[in-house]
N, C-alpha and C positions, 0 to 999 in steps of 0.2 A: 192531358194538358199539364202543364208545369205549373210549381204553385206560385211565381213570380206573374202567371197570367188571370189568375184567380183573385189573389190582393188586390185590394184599389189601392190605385196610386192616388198619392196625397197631391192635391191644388195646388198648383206652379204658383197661383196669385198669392195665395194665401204664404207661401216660403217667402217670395219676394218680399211681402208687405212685412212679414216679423224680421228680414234681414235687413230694412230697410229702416226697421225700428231701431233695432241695434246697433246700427249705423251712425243714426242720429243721439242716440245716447251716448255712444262710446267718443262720438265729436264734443259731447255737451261735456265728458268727463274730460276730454284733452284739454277743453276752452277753461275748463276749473284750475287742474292744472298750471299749467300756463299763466294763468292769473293771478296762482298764490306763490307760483317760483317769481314773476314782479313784481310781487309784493316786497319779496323778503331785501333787507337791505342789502349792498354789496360785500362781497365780503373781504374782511380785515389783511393785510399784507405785514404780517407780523417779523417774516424774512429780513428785508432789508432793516426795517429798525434794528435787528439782532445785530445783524451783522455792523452794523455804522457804531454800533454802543460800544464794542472794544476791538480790539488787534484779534485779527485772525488766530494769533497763535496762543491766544488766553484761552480760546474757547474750552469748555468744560466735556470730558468724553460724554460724557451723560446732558445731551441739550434736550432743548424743547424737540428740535428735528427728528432727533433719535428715538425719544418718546412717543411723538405722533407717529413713526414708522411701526412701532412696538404695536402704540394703540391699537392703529389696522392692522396688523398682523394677528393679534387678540382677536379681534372683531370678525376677522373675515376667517380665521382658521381656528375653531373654537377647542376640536380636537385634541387638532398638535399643540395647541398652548397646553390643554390637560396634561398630554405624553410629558411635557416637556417639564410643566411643574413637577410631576412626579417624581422625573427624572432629577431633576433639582434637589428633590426633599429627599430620595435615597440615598445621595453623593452626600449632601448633606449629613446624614444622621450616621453616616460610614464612618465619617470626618471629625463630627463629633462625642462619638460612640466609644 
């Protein structure tokens, strides 16, 4: 005999009822969720005011837009921003050197 006929297999009820638990938790985590994203106020359209404040062609190369770009670019590639300050401080210190 094979030993998959030897082991007892585990109660179908008993799977059902802990997936059934889990279920109901993971809906009670969504329902939190969901509760505390309507909570939060709406958020700020910071865009158009920029824009209305002067002439397009005043704009500063270095804006708010370009900074927030940066920001998540820092954020989400933690990495390459290290590579890249590196990169920076040895061109740097060549420059200066």
């Amino acid at each position: 005999m094979s030993d998959e006929i030897l082991t007892p297999q585990p109660d179908p009820t008993v799977e059902t009822s802990r997936l059934d638990r889990i279920e109901a938790r993971l809906a009670a985590l969504e329902d939190r969720i969901a509760g505390a994203g309507a909570a939060l106020p709406p958020p700020r359209e910071t865009e158009p005011a920029a824009a209305a404040a002067g002439p397009a062609d005043a704009s500063p190369i270095v804006g708010p837009a370009v900074l927030g770009q940066l920001n998540d670019f820092v954020r989400n590639n933690p990495v390459l921003t290290l590579i890249g300050v590196i990169v920076v401080l040895v061109v740097l210190s060549h420059l200066f050197d």
